[in-house]
Each structure stands twice: as C-alpha cells, then as structure tokens.
C-alpha positions as CSV (number, residue, x, y, z in Angstrom):
1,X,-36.0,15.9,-27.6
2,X,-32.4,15.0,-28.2
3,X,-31.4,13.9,-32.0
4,X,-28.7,11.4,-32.6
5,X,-27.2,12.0,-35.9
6,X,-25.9,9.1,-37.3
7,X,-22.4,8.7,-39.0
8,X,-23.1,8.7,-42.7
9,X,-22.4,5.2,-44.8
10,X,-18.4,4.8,-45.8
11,X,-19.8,5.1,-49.6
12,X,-20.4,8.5,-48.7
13,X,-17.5,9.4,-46.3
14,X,-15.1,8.0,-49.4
15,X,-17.5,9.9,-52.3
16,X,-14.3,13.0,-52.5
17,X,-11.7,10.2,-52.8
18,X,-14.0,7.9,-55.3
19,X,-14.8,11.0,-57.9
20,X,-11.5,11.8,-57.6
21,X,-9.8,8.3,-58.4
22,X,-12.5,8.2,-60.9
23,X,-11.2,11.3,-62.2
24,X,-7.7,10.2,-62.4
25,X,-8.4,7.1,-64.5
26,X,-10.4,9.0,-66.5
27,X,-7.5,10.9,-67.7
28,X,-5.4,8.1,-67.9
29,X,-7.4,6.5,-70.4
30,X,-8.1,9.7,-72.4
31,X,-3.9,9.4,-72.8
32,X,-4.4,6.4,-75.1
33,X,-7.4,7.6,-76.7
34,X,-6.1,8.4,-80.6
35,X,-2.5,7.5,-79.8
36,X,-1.4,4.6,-81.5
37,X,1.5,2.5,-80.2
38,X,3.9,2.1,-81.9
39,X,7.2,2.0,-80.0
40,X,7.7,1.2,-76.7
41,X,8.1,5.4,-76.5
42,X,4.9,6.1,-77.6
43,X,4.0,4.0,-74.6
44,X,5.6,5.7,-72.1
45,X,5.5,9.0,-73.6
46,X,1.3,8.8,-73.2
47,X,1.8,7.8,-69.3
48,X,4.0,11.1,-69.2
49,X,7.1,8.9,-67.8
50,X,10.6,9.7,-69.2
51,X,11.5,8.7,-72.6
52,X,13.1,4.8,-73.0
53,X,15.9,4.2,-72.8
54,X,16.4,5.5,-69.2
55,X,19.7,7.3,-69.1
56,X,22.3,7.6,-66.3
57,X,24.0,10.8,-67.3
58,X,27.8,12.1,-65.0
59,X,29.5,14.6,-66.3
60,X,33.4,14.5,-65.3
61,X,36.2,17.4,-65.9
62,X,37.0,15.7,-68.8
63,X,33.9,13.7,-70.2
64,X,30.4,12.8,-70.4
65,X,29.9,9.4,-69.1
66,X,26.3,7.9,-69.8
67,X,24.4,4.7,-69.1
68,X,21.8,3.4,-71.5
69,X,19.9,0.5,-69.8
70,X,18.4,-1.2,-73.3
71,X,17.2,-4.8,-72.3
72,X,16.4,-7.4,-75.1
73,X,17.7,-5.5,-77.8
74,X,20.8,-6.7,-79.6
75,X,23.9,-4.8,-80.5
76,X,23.5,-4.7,-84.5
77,X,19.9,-3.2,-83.5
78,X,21.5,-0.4,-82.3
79,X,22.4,3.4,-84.0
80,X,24.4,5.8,-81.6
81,X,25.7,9.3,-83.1
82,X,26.4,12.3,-82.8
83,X,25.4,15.3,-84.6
84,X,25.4,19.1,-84.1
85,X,26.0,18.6,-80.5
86,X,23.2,16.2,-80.0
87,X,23.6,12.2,-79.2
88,X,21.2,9.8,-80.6
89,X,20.3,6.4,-79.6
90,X,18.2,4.8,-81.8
91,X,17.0,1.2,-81.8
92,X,14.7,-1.6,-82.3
93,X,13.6,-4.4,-79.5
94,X,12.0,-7.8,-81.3
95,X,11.0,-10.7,-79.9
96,X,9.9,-14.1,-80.8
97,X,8.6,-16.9,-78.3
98,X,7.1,-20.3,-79.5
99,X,5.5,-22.6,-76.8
100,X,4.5,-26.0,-78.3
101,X,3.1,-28.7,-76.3
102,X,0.5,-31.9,-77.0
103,X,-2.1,-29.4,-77.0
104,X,-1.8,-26.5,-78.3
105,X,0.9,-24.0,-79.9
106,X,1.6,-20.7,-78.6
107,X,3.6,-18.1,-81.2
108,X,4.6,-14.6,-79.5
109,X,6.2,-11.7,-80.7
110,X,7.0,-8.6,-79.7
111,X,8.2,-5.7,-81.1
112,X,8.8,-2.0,-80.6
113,X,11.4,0.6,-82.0
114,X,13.0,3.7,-79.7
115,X,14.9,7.1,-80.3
116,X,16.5,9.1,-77.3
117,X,18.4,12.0,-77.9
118,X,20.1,14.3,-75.6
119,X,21.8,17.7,-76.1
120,X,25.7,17.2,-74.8
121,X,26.9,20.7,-75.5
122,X,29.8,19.8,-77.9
123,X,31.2,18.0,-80.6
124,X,33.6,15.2,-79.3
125,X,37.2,14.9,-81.7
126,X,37.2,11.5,-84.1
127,X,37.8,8.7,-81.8
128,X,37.2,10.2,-78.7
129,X,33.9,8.2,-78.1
130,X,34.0,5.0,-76.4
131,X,31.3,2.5,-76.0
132,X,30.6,-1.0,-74.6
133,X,27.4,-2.9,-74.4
134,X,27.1,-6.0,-72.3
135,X,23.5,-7.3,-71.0
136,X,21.6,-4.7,-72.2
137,X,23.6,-2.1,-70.5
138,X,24.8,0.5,-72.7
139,X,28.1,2.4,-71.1
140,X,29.4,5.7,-73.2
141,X,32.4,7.8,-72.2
142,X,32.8,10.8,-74.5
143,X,36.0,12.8,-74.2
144,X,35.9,16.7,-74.0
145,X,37.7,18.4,-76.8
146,X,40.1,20.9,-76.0
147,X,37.6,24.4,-75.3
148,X,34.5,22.4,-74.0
149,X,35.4,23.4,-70.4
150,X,35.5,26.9,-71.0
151,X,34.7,29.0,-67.9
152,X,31.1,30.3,-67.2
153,X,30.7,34.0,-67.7
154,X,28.3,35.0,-64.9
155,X,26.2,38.2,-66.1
156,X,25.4,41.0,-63.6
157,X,22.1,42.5,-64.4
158,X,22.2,46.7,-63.5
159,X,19.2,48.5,-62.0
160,X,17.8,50.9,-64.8
C-alpha cells in the first residue's frame, strides 16, 4: 500500500521563522524594560543605534570637518566644547504644539535632552574653531595646530 504524506500546514512550515521573530521582539522589549527615557539618547541607545546627534565626520590635512544633523533644536539650546581632546555637543530639543478647534483642544509637548562626544586627537589653538548652524544642520571645521599631523611611527614586532 502506497502512503501519500501530506505537506504539513504553513503554521508549521513557518514555526523556525515564528519562534524566532518571537524571539527577536522579545529582546527588543526586554531593552526598555527598567530604562527610563529620558533623552532622545536613552532612546536610541536601548535600540543599540548610534548615539543622536548623527555625525558626518572628514578629516582633511589640515582639519576636522564635522556635521551635526540636530533638527528642532535652537541655537541658544546648544553647548559645543572642547576639552582634553574631546568635543562635546550637548543640547536640549522642546517642543510645544496647541491645536484648538470648536471641539476640543489639543496641547503637545515634547522634550528630550542630548550629549555626543567624540575623541579628536588634539587640542585646536584659540580661534581656530569655526561653526555655523542653519536648519538644524550643525557644520564644524576645526583647524590643526602646528604638531597634530605628526607622522605615524609604524612598530615592527621581532620574533623572540
């Protein structure tokens, strides 16, 4: 007698892909679990993306030239320096938007707070830091001081 086997349900077929889907969001919900939000980084530090603000980072012969993209937030919210080599963008994002109509009244606001830093190597000279902000677009050019381009000494490593 012959036996036809036959072809097991999707559910079933899918069941690998399903526990591990379910695994996935399972660990993306344990991220939040005891983290409270507080800035827009805690946010995206807890999905394991890259720290806000994104940065656009070229390095030139002669400078550092880096891009801040830092929508909504105004120019006086902002603190850039520069300490022990180290840049530092700090800042804070708020919000307010009011909807009234005949029937109802709609008050939001947002709010959220930010610090990048990033390691530049060096200590620019006074006044050898320019910066512009227009549209949320943060654009810094820091000038190399005299020394900062010093060549690389490669090491050779000798068999024992």
């Amino acid at each position: 007698m012959t036996q036809h086997q036959t072809p097991a349900p999707k559910t079933e077929r899918n069941a690998p892909f399903l526990q591990s889907m379910q695994r996935e969001m399972n660990q993306f919900i344990d991220r939040f679990r005891g983290h409270p939000m507080t800035s827009p980084g805690d946010f995206f530090e807890a999905l394991g993306a890259p720290a806000f603000p994104a940065l656009d980072v070229v390095e030139t012969a002669d400078a550092l030239e880096i891009t801040a993209e830092i929508p909504g937030v105004n120019e006086d919210d902002l603190d850039i320096s520069i300490s022990q080599n180290v840049l530092t963008l700090k800042g804070e994002k708020t919000s307010d938007h009011e909807d009234k109509e005949q029937d109802f009244h709609l008050v939001e606001r947002r709010y959220g707070s930010f610090r990048r830093q990033l390691p530049i190597g060096f200590t620019p000279d006074d006044g050898a830091v320019d910066a512009t902000f227009v549209n949320g677009v943060l654009k810094l050019k820091i000038s190399k001081p005299a020394g900062a381009n010093e060549p690389v000494q490669k090491i050779k490593i000798s068999k024992a």
